[in-house]
N, C-alpha and C positions, 0 to 999 in steps of 0.2 A: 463490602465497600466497593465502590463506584469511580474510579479515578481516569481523569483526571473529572473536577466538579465545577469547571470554568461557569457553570449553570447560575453558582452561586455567586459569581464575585462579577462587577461591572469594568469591566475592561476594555480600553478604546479600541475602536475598530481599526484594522488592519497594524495594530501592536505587538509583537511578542517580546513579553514580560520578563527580562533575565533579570531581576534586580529587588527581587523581591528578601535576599537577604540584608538590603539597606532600609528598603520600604516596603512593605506588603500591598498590595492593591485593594480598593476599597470592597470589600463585601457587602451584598446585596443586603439591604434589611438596615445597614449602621447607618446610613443618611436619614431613614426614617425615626428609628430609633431617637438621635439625636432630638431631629425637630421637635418629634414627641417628648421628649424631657424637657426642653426649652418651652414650647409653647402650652404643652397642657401640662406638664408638673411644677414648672418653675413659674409657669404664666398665670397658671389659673389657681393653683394650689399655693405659694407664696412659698413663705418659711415652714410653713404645716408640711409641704413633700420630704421633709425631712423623719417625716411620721409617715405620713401616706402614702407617699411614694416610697416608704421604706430606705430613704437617700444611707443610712446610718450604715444599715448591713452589706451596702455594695460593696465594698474594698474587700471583705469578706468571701462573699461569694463568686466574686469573680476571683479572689485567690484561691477557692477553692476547685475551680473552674481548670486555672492553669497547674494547678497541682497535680489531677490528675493527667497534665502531658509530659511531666516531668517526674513520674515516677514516687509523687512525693501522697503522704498520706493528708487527708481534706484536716483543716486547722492549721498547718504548718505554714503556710505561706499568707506574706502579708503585702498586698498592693497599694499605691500611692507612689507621688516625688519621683523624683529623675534616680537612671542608672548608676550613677557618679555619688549623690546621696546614697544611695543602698552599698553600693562596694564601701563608701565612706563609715557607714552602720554598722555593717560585718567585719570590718576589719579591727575597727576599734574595739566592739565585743570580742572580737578572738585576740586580742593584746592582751587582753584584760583580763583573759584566760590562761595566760602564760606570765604572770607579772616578771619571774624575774633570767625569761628571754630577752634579747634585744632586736632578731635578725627577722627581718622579714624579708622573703622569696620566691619570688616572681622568676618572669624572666624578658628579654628584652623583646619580644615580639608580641607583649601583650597589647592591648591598645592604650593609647595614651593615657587616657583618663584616668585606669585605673592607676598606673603609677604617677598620675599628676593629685591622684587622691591620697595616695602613700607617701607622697611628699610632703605635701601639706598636714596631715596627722602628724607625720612625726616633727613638723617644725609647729604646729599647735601645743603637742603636751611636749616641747622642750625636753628628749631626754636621749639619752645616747642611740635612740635607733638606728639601724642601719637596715636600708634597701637594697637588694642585691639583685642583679635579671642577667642572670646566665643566658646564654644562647637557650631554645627552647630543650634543643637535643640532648642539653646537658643540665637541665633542672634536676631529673632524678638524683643523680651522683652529688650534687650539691645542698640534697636535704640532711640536713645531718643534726646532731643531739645541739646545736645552739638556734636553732632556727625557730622562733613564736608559732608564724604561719606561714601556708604555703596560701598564694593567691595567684589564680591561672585562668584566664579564659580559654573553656574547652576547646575552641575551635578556633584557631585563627581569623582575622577581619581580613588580611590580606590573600594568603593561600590556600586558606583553610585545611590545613592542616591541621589533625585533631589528634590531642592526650588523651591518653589513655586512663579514664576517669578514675576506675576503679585500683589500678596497680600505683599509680601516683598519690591516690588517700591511702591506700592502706601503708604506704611506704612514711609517707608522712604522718601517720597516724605510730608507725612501728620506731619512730623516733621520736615522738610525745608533740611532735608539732598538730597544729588547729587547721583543718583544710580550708580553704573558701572558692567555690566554681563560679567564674563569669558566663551566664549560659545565654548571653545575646545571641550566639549564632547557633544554638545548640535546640533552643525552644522551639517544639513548631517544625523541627529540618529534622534533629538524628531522636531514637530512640534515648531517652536519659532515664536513670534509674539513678537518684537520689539515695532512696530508703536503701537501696542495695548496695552502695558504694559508702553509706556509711559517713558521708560529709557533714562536717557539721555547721556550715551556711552554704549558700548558692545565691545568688542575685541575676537578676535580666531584663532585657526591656520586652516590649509586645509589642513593637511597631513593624519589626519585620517582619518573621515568621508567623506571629500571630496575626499578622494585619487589623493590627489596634488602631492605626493614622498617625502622621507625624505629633510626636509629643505624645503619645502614650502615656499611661504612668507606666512605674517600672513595677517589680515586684522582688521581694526579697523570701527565701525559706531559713529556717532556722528547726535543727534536729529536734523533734519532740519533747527529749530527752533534757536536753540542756536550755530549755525558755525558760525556767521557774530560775536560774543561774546567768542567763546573758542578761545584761548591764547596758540596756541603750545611752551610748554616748551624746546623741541628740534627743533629747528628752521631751516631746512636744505631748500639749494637752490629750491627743486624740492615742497615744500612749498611755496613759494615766486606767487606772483601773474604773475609776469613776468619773469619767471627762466633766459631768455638771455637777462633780459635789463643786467643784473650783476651789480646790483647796490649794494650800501657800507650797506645801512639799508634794514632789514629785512620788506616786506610789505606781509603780508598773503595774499592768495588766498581765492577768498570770497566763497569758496564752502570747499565740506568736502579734497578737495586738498592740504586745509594748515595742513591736516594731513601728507602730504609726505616727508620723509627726503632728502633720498638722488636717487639716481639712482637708478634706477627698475631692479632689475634681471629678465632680459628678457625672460632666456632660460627656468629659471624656471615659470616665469611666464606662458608661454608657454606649459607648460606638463600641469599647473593646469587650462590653460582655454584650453584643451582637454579633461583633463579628468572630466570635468564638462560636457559633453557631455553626461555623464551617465544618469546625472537628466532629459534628455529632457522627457516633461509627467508625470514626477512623480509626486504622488497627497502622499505631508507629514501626513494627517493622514490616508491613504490607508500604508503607511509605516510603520507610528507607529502600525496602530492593529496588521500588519503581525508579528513585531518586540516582539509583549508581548504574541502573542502567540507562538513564538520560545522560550525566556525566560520562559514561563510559564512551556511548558514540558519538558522542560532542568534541572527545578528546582525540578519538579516534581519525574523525574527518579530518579536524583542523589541522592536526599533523600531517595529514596526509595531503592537505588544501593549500596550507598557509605555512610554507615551513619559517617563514621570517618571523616567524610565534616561537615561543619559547615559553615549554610549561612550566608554571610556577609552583604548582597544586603538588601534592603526593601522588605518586602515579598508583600506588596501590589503597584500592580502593577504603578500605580499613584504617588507614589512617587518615582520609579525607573526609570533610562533612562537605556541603551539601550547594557548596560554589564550586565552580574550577577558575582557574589565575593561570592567563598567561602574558608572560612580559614581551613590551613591545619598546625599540627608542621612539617609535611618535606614537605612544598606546594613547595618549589623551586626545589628540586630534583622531583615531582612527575609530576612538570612542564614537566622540562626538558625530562625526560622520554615517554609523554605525545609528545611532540615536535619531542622525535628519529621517534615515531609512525604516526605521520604526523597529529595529532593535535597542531595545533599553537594556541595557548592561551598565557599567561605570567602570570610573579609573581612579588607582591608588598611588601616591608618589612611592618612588621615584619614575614607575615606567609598567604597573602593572595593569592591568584589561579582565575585569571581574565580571563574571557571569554566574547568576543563581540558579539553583536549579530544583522548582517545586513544584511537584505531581500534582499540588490539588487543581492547577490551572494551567500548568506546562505539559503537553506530552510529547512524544515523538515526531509527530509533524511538525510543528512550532521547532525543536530544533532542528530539524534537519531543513528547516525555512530558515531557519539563520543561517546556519552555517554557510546556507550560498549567497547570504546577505555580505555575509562576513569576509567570503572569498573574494568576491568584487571587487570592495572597498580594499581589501590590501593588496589581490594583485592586481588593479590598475590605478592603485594608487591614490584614490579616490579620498583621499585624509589631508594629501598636498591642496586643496583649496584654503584658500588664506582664511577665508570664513570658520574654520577649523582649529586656526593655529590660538587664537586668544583668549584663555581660562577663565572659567566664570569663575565666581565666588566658590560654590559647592561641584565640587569635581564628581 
């Protein structure tokens, strides 16, 4: 393998791309891709591409696609619908699996969604649940014989900071609880082994690490083992065993397919099984080493450049995935400043300054071009321009 592969992906001139665990950059081949479904499958061929262009099987095979990045065996995973639906999917089958638990446990550095999706589950079926989100540090100690599910995204959004997959399932597993992985930041960045860790869901999206494009579908895995037993809470046609008998009761599909709701977005579907294209040959931990040694002298400079930085991230490397975080009091404006100069990174409330960091298009010189981007703008202050101080919408 060949890294970094900037060959393949179209990136603006004179940009170096830290931000690619919010957004992936577009890969070469998905813009055409696209047109081509739009104009000759959907233009020429009608409702028939549903047949000829094979529309049916795609959720399919591109979940078989990201399967094998995350460790998981081809059939297990089922693409379609947003991040938020899928952790909403997997959590209510893993209730369902412990009927007469009540505690579900997280913890408070997950990202919002998912506990805005645990919230509403448990005020939908009305029953004495309770949500609990310990500090991260303190998740382990807190699994204990009343707990349903443990529900964690692997890696932090903010520091990234990353659990330790396999000692947290099996912990949870040694207490009879139901694991569930959010591997948004985890797909596409760290080495994940699924089949190995023994989880029994995982959900994620494709837009960052896989560079699927904003709005991606997501995708969701469920254990081999226990599909012919998971109980989709949202029940949509394209679940159903036989989607055109159209019959009045619901009968699941005896594969991870009764995870589908509704209709497949094609076209997006479509950009993300091109821009999977990128991964052909890539070997995940030939990516991870690349990846901690970009983080490593990223960390190293800045500290040594920028002391008004303050690292957020894990300093050792084993616990961090595949961003570094550090905290600034004007991290937002020193962003954005950072961003006129054609470093793209972003900012997370209250005051943190996130930068991604992937081999297939980052190498060595791009950061150590940042880094003196970065030194600039903080030591001369170059973020106090007023043009700086006033927050968009999407930070």
């Amino acid at each position: 393998m060949t890294l970094p592969r900037k060959a393949l992906f179209d990136l603006p001139e004179g940009v170096i791309y830290l931000n690619g665990n919010s957004l992936g950059p577009l890969p070469k081949g998905a813009a055409a891709r696209a047109e081509d479904v739009i104009t000759r499958e959907w233009g020429s061929e009608l409702i028939k591409a549903w047949n000829t262009a094979d529309w049916m099987s795609l959720p399919t095979r591109v979940g078989d696609r990201i399967a094998g990045l995350i460790g998981a065996p081809a059939g297990s995973v089922a693409t379609g619908d947003t991040l938020s639906i899928k952790v909403y999917q997997a959590l209510a089958a893993a209730l369902k699996m412990r009927p007469e638990r009540r505690v579900i446990l997280s913890d408070n550095g997950n990202f919002p969604t998912d506990l805005y999706m645990a919230t509403g589950l448990i005020s939908t079926v009305d029953k004495d649940y309770e949500l609990r989100v310990p500090t991260p540090e303190d998740v382990a100690q807190e699994i204990t014989d009343n707990v349903a599910v443990v529900m964690l995204t692997q890696v932090d959004y903010r520091s990234g900071r990353m659990h330790d997959m396999a000692a947290i399932t099996a912990k949870a597993h040694a207490a009879g609880a139901v694991m569930i992985w959010d591997l948004a930041h985890s797909a596409g960045a760290i080495p994940v082994n699924l089949i190995g860790s023994n989880t029994e869901f995982a959900v994620g999206c494709t837009y960052k690490y896989l560079n699927g494009g904003p709005g991606a579908p997501a995708f969701i895995y469920a254990r081999p083992d226990i599909i012919a037993s998971t109980e989709p809470a949202l029940a949509g046609w394209l679940g159903h065993e036989a989607p055109f008998a159209m019959e009045i009761g619901y009968r699941p599909a005896m594969s991870t397919e009764r995870l589908r709701i509704g209709t497949p977005p094609i076209i997006q579907l479509s950009i993300l099984d091109a821009a999977l294209n990128v991964w052909k040959g890539v070997d995940m931990e030939e990516l991870r080493t690349s990846t901690v040694a970009l983080c490593e002298a990223f960390i190293q400079e800045i500290e040594s450049r920028c002391p008004q930085l303050t690292l957020a991230s894990p300093r050792n490397a084993d616990q961090r995935g595949s961003q570094v975080s550090f905290t600034f009091e004007h991290g937002y404006a020193a962003m954005q400043a950072l961003i006129d100069r054609g470093v793209i990174g972003d900012f997370r409330a209250p005051n943190i300054m996130r930068f991604g960091f992937t081999p297939l298009y980052i190498d060595r010189a791009d950061v150590m071009a940042a880094i003196n981007i970065i030194e600039e703008v903080i030591h001369d202050e170059l973020w106090r321009d007023p043009k700086y101080q006033t927050k968009s919408r999407v930070t």
